[in-house]
C-alpha positions as CSV (number, residue, x, y, z in Angstrom):
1,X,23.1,-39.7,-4.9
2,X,24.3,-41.2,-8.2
3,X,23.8,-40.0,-12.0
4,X,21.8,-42.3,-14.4
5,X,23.8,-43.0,-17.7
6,X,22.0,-40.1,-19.7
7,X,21.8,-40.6,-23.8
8,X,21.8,-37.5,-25.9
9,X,18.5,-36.4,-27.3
10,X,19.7,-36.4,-30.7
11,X,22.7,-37.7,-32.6
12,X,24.6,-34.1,-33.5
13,X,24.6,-31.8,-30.5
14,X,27.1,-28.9,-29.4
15,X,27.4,-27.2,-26.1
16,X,29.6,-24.7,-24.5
17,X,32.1,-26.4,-22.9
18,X,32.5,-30.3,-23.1
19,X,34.9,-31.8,-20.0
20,X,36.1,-34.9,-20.5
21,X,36.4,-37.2,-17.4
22,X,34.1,-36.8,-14.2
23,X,37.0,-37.3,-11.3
24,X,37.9,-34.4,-9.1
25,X,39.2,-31.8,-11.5
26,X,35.9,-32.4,-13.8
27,X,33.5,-32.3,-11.1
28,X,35.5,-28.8,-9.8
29,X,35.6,-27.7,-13.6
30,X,31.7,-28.2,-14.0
31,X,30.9,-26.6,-10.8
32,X,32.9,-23.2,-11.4
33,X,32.0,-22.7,-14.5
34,X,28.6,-23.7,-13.8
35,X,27.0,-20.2,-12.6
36,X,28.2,-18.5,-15.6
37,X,24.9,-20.2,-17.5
38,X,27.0,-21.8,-20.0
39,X,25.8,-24.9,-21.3
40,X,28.0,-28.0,-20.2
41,X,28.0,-31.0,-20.8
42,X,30.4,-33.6,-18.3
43,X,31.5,-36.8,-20.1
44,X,33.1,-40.2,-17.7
45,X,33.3,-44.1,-19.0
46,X,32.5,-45.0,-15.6
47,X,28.8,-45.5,-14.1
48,X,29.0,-42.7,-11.7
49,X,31.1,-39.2,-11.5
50,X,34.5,-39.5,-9.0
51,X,36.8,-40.6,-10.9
52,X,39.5,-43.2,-9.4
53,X,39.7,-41.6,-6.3
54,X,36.0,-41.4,-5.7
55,X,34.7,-44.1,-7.3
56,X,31.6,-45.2,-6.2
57,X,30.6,-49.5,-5.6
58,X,29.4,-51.6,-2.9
59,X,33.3,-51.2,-1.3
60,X,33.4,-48.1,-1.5
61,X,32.8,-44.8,1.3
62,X,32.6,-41.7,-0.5
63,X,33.8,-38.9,1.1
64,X,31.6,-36.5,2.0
65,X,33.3,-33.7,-0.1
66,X,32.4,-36.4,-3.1
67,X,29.2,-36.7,-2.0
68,X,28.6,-32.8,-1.9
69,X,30.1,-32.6,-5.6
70,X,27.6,-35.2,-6.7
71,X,24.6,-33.3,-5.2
72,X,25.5,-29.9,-6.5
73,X,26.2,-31.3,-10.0
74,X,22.7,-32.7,-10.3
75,X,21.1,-29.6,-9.1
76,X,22.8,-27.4,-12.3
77,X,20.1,-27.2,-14.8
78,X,22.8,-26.0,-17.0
79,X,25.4,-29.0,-16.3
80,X,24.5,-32.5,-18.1
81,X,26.4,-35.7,-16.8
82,X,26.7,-38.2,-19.3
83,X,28.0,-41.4,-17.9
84,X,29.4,-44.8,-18.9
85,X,30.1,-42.7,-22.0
86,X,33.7,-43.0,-23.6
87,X,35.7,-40.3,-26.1
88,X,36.6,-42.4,-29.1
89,X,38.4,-40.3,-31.5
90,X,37.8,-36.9,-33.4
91,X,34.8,-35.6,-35.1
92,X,34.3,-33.3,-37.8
93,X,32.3,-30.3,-39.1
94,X,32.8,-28.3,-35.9
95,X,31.7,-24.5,-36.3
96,X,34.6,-21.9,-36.5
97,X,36.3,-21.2,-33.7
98,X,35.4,-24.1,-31.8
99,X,37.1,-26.8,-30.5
100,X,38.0,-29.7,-32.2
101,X,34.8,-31.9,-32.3
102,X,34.6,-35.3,-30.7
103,X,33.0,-38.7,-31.1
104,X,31.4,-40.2,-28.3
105,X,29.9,-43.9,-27.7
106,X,27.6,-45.0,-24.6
107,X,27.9,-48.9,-25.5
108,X,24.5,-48.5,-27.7
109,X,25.1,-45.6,-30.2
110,X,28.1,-43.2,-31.1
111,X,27.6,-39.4,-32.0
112,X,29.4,-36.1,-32.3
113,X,30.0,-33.5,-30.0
114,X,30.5,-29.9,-30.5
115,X,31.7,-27.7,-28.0
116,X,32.7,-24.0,-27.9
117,X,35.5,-24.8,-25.5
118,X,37.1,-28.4,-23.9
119,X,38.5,-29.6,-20.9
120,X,40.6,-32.7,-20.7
121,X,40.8,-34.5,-17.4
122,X,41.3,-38.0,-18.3
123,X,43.7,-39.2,-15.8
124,X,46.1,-41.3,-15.5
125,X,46.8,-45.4,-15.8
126,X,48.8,-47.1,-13.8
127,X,52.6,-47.9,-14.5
128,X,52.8,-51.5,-15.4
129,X,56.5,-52.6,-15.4
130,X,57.4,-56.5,-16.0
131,X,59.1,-59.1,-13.9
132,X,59.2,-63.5,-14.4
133,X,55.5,-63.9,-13.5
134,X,54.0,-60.9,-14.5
135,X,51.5,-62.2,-16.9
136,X,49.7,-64.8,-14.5
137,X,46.5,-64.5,-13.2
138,X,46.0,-63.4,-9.9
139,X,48.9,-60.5,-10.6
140,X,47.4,-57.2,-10.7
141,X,48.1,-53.7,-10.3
142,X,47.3,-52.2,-7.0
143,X,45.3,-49.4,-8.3
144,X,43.2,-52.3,-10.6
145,X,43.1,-53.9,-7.0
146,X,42.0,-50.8,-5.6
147,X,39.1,-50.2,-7.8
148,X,37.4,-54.1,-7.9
149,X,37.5,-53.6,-4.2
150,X,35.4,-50.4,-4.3
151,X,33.4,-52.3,-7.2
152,X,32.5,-55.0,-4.2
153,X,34.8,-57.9,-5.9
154,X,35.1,-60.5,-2.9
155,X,38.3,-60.6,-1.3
156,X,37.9,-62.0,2.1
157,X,40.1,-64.5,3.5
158,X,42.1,-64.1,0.2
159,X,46.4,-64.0,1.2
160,X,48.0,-61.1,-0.6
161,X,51.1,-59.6,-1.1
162,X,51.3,-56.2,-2.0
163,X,54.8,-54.5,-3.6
164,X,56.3,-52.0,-5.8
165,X,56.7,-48.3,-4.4
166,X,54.7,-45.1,-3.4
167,X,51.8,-44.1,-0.5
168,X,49.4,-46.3,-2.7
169,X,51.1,-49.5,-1.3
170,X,50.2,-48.8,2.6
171,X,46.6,-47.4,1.7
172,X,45.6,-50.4,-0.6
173,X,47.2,-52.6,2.7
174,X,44.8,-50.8,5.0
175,X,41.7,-51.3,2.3
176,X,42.3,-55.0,2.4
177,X,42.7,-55.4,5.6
178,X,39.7,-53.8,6.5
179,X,38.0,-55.8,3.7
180,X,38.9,-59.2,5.3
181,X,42.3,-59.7,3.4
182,X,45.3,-61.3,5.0
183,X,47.8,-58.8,4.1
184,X,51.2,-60.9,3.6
185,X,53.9,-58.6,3.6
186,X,54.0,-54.9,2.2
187,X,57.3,-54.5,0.1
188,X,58.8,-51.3,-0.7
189,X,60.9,-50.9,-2.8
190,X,62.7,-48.0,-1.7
191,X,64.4,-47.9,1.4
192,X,63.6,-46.1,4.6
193,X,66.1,-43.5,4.7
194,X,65.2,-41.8,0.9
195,X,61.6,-41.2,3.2
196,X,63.2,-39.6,6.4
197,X,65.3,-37.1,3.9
198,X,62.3,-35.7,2.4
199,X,60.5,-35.0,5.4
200,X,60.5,-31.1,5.3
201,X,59.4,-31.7,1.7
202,X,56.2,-33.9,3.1
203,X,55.2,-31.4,6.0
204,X,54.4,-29.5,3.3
205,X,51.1,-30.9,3.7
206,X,50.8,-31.3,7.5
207,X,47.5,-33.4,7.4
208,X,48.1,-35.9,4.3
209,X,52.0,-36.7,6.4
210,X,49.7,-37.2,8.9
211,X,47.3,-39.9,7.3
212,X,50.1,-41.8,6.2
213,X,51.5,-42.0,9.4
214,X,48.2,-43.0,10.7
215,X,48.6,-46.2,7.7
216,X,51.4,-47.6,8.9
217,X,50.3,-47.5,12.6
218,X,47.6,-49.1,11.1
219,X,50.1,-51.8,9.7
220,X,52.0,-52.1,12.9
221,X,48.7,-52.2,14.9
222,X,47.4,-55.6,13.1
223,X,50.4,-56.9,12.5
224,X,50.6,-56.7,8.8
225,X,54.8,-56.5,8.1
226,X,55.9,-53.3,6.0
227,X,59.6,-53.7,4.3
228,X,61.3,-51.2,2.9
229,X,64.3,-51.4,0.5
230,X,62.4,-54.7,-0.7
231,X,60.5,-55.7,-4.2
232,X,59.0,-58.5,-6.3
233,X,61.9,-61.0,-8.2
234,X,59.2,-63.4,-9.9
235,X,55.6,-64.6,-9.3
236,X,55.1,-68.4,-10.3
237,X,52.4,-71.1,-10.0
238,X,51.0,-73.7,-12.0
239,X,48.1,-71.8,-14.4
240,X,47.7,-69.1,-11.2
241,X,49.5,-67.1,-8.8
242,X,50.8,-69.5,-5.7
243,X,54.0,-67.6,-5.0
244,X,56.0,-64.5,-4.4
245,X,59.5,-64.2,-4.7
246,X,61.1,-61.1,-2.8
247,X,64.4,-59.6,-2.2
248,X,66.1,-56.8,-0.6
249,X,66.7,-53.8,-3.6
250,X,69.5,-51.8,-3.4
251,X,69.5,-48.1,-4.6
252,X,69.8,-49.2,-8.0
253,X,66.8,-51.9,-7.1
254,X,69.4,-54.7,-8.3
255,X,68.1,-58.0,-6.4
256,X,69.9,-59.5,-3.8
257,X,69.3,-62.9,-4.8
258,X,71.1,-64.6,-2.5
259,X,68.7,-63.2,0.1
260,X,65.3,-63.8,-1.5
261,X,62.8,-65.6,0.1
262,X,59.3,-67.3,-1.1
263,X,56.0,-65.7,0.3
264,X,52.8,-68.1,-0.2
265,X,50.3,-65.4,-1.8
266,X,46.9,-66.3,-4.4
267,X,47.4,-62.4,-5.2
268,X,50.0,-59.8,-6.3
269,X,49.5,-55.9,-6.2
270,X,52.1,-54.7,-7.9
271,X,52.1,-50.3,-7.8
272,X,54.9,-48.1,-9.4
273,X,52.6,-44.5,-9.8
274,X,50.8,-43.9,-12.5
275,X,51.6,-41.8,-16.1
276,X,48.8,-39.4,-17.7
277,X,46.5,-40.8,-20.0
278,X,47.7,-38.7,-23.1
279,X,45.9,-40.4,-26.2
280,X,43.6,-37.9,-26.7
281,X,45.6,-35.0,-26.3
282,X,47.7,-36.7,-28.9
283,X,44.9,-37.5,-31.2
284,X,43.9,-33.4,-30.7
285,X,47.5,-32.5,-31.4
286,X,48.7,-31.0,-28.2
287,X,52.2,-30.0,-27.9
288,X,53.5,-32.7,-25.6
289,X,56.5,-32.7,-23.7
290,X,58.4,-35.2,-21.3
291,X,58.4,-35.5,-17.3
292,X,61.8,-35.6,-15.6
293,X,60.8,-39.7,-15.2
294,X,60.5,-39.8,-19.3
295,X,57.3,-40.4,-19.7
296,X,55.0,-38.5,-22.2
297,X,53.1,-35.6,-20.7
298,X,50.9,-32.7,-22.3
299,X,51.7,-28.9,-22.0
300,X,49.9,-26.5,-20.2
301,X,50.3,-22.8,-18.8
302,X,49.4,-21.3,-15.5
303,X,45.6,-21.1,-16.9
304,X,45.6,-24.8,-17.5
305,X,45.4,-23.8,-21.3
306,X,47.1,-26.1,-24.0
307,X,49.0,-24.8,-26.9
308,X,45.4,-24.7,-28.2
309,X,43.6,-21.5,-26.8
310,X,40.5,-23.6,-26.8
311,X,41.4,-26.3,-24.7
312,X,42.1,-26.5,-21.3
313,X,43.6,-29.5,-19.0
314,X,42.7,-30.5,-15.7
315,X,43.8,-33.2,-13.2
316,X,46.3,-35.9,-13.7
317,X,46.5,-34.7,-17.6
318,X,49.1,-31.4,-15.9
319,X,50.6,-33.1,-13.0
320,X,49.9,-36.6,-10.9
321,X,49.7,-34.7,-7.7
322,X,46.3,-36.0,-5.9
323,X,42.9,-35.1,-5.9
324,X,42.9,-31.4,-4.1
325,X,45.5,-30.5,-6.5
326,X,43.0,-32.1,-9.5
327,X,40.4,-30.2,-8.2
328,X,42.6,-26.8,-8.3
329,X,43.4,-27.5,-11.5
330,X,39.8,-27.7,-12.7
331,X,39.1,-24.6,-11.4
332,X,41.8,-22.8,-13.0
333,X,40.5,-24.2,-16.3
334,X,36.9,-23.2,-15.3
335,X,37.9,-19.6,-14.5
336,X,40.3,-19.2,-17.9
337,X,37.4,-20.2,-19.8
338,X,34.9,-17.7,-18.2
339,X,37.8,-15.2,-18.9
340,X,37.6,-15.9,-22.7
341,X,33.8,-16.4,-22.8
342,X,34.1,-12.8,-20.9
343,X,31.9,-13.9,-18.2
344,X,34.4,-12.7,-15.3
345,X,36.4,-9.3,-15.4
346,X,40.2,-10.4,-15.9
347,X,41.4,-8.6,-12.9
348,X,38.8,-11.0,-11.1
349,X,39.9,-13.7,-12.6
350,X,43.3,-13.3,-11.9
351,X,42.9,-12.6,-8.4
352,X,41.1,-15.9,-8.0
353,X,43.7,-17.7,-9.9
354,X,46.4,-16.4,-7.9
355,X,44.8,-17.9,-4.5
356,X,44.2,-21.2,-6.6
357,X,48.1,-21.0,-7.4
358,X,49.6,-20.3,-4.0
359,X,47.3,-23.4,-2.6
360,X,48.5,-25.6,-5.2
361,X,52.4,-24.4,-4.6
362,X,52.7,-26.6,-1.5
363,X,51.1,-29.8,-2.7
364,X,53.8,-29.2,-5.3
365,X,56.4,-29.2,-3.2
366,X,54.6,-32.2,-1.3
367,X,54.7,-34.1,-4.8
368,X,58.6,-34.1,-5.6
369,X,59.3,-35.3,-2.2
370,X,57.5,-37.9,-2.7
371,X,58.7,-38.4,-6.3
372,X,62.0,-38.3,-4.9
373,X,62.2,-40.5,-2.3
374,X,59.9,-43.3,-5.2
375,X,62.0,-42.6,-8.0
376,X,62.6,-46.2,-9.5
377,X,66.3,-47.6,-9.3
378,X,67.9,-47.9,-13.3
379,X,68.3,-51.5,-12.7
380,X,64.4,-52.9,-12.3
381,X,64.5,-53.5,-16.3
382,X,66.6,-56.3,-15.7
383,X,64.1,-58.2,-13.4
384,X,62.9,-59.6,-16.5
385,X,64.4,-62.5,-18.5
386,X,64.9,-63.0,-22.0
387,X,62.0,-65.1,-22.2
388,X,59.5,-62.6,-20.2
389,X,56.4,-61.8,-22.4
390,X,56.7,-57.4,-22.3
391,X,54.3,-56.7,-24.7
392,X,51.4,-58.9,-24.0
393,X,48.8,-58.3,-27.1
394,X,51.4,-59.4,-29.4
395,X,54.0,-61.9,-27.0
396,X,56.8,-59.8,-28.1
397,X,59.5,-60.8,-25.1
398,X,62.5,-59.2,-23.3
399,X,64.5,-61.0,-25.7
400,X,63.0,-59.6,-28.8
401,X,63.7,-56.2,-27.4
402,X,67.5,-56.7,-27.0
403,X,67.9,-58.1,-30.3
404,X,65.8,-55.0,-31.8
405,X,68.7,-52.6,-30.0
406,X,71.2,-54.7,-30.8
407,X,70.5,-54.2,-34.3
408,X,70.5,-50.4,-34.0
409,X,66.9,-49.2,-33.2
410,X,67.0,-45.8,-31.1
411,X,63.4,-44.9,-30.6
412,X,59.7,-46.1,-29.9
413,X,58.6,-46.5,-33.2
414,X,61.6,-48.2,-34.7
415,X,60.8,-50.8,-31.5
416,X,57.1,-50.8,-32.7
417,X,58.4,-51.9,-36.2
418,X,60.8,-54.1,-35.8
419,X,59.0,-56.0,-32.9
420,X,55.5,-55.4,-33.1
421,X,55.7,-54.2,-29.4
422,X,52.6,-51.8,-29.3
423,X,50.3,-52.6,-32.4
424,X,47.8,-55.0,-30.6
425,X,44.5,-53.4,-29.0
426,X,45.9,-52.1,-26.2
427,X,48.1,-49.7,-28.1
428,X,50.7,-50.1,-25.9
429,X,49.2,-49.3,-22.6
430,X,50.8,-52.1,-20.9
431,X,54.4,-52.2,-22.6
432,X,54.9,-48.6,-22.6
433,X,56.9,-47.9,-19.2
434,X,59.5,-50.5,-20.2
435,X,60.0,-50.0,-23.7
436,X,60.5,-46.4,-22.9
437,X,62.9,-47.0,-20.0
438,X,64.9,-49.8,-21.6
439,X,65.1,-47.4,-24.8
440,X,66.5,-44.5,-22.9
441,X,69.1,-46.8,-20.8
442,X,70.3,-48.4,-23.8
443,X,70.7,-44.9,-25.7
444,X,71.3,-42.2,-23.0
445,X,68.8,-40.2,-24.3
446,X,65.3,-38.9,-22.4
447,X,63.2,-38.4,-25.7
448,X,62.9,-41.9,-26.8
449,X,59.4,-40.7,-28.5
450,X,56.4,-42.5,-27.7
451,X,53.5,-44.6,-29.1
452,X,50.9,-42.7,-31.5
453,X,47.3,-43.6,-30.6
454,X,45.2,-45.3,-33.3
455,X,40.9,-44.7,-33.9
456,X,39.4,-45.8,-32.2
457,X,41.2,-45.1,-28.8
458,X,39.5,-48.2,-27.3
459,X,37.5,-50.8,-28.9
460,X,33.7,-50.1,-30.1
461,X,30.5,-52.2,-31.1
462,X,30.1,-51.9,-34.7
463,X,26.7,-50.5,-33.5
464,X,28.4,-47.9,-32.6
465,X,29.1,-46.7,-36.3
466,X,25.1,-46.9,-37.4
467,X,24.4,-43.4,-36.2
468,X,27.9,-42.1,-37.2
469,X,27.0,-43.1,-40.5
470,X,23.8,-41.5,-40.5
471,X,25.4,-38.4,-39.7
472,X,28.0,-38.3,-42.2
C-alpha cells in the first residue's frame, strides 16, 4: 500500500506536530505520537514514505516491517502524509509559542505550515569525495546506485565496479548481482585486519554481523572478488566511464602506484558513508556541533530535543547509525513531545524512554566499530590532481584550492570567497567533504566551519511563489 501525493486544502494551515521526512524515524515518530489525537501532519520529497532505506520502486522488496508502517500510517485519521513535498525555507507569522513556521512546495504550489511542535528527520547524503575521473558519467555514488535500482533503472548485463569503504559496498554488490549486474571487483578500502579487531564491537548486534557475513558468502558463492586494503586512483574514458584504475591503500590510503591495475567497468559506485543533511536545522538556528570525523552535525539531548524546546530530531539528523536506531530515535521524539503536550505522565514517559535507550546503547556500540574499522586514511585528499574539478557547479579545481591556502585562508567561508567553491545551486553538497577535510589537514584544526544554506534550500518553480504571494 502506497500514499497518494496529498495537496493541502488551503494555502495557510497549522497542525500539532509537523515531521519532516517519512523514512524510519518519521514513520516511528507519526505512529507514537499518533494515539495521543494530536493532529499531524508527515512531510517526504519522495513519492512514497521509507525513506532511503525503504524506498519503494519497481527494484525494490519492502520489508514487511515497512510495509506494516505504511498500513498503520494510512489507517490514522489523525496522521496526514503529504508526499513528493519538499521544506524550502522558513515561514513567518507563526502563533506564540510555536515552532518556527515552514514553507512547503509540492512541484505545483508552495504554502506555509504551522505547527505546535517539529520533528526533523531529514537524513543524510552521501559523502562525495573526488579522485581524476570523478566528474564522468557513468561515476556514481553507491547509495545514488542504490536507489535508481530500487527506482527500476535497467542494469542488467551492465559491468560495474564498486569501491570506497563501509557494509554499503557488499550490500549494493549483492543488489546488483541479483539484478543481473556483472559485479567487477568490490574494493575496500580498508584493510582486513581493522574488521577482525572490532569484532566484539560488531557482535554487539549478533543478527546484523550475521547478515553481513551472509554478503560476502554471497560474494564468494558467485564469484564476485572482494579486496580489501584496495580503492579507486582515477576513472577515465572518452565522454563516459570505460575504466577503473585500482591500487592497494595503505593505512594512510596513499596509492601504491606501482601496483595499480586497470579494470574494464561502464560504471563506478563509489561509497564513503554518509553526513546528516543539516540545512534546515541551520536555516532554524540549531546549535550545531561537529562529529569526531569533522563534519557538521546538530545537537540533541537524550529526548531527541534541540537547543530549541520545540523541536525535536530524529534519524540520521542525531547519529548515522541504521534504521532500528532511526526508528528509536523517532520514538524518543514522539514520547518527549506527548510529555510537553502533557498527554503521557512523566514518570511514564521516562520509563518508556529508558527501554528506548538501553536498546539503542548496543547499536551504539555496533556503530563506532564500524566507524572505526571505515575511518578514511588522511592521505585520500591527495588522490586528486591539480587540475581535478572539486567543486563542480562552479569548476573550481584542486588547484584553486591550494593556491587559496597558500595565500592564508583558514576556514570554509574564506575558501567560499576566494574560490567560489560552494556558491552554485548545489550549495556545496558535493564539495563539502573535501574542502572540509583538506581545510582541517592544512590547518590542524577540527572546526573549519561550514557552508551556510541559502533560500531556497533546493531549487523551486516560480509557480511556486503565486500562492506565497497571495499569502503575504
Amino acid at each position: 500500500m502506497t500514499s497518494a501525493p496529498q495537496s493541502p486544502a488551503a494555502p495557510m494551515q497549522r497542525c500539532d506536530i509537523l515531521i519532516i521526512g517519512a523514512g524510519p524515524a518519521g514513520m516511528a515518530a507519526a505512529l507514537a505520537a499518533a494515539p495521543s489525537g494530536a493532529a499531524i501532519v508527515l512531510v517526504d520529497d519522495n513519492p512514497a514514505p521509507g525513506g532511503q532505506i525503504w524506498r519503494d520502486g519497481p527494484g525494490a522488496h519492502l520489508p514487511p516491517l515497512a510495509r506494516t508502517h505504511r498500513e498503520r500510517l494510512a489507517g490514522a485519521a489523525n496522521v496526514r502524509v503529504l508526499t513528493g513535498t519538499r521544506v524550502v525555507g522558513l515561514g513567518g507569522g507563526a502563533q506564540p509559542g510555536d515552532a518556527p513556521a515552514l514553507l512547503l512546495e509540492d512541484g505545483e504550489r508552495g504554502w506555509t505550515q504551522h505547527c505546535g511542535r517539529l520533528i526533523l528527520c531529514t537524513g543524510a547524503r552521501e559523502l562525495l569525495l573526488p579522485f581524476p575521473g570523478w566528474t564522468l558519467p557513468g561515476v556514481t555514488g553507491a547509495g545514488g546506485l542504490q536507489a535508481l535500482i530500487k527506482g527500476g533503472l535497467p542494469v542488467a548485463g551492465e559491468r560495474i565496479v564498486i569501491a570506497g569503504s563501509g557494509p554499503l559496498l557488499p550490500l549494493v554488490a549483492c543488489q546488483l548481482h541479483a539484478a543481473g549486474v556483472r559485479v567487477a571487483g568490490v574494493y575496500e578500502a580498508c584493510a582486513f585486519g581493522r574488521m577482525a579487531r572490532e569484532s566484539l564491537a560488531l557482535l554487539n548486534k549478533p543478527q546484523l554481523f550475521l547478515d553481513g557475513l551472509s554478503m560476502l558468502g554471497y560474494l564468494k558463492l558467485n564469484g564476485i572478488p572482494l579486496h580489501y586494503g584496495w580503492g579507486v586512483v582515477e576513472a577515465s574514458g572518452e565522454g563516459e566511464l570505460t575504466e577503473v584504475t585500482v591500487a592497494p591503500y595503505d593505512e594512510e590510503w596513499r596509492p601504491d602506484l606501482e601496483n595499480a591495475r586497470p579494470v574494464k567497468a561502464s560504471t563506478l559506485a563509489v561509497g564513503y558513508g554518509f553526513i546528516p543533511r543539516t540545512q534546515l536545522s541551520q536555516q532554524l538556528g540549531l546549535e550545531h556541533g561537529f562529529s569526531d570525523d569533522g563534519y557538521l552535525r546538530a545537537e540533541c539531548n537524550v529526548w531527541q530535543q534541540s537547543s530549541q524546546p520545540h523541536i525535536h530530531l530524529a534519524g540520521d539528523m542525531a547519529g548515522i547509525r541504521g534504521g532500528e536506531a532511526a526508528m528509536i530515535g523517532g520514538r524518543i521524539a514522539a514520547l518527549s513531545i506527548l510529555l510537553q503536550r502533557e498527554a503521557i505522565a512523566p514518570a511514564e514517559a521516562i520509563e518508556r524512554r529508558e527501554s528506548h535507550l538501553a536498546r539503542l546503547e548496543a547499536i551504539k556500540r555496533f556503530r563506532a566499530g564500524v566507524e572505526r574499522y571505515t575511518q578514511r586514511g588522511a592521505r585520500q585528499v591527495e588522490l586528486a590532481r591539480a587540475d581535478t574539478v572539486i567543486c563542480r557547479c562552479e569548476q573550481v579545481t584542486r588547484g584553486d584550492i591550494e593556491r587559496a591556502l597558500e595565500q592564508g585562508v583558514q576556514d570554509i567561508a574564506g575558501l567560499k570567497m576566494r574560490t567560489r567553491a560552494g556558491m552554485g545551486d548545489c550549495q556545496g553538497r558535493m564539495c563539502i567533504g573535501y574542502c572540509s577535510d583538506r581545510l582541517r589537514r592544512a590547518t590542524g584544526r577540527h572546526d573549519v566551519g561550514w557552508l551556510r544554506p541559502r533560500f531556497p534550500i533546493d531549487p523551486i518553480p516560480f509557480s511556486a511563489f503565486q500562492n506565497l504571494g497571495t499569502e503575504a
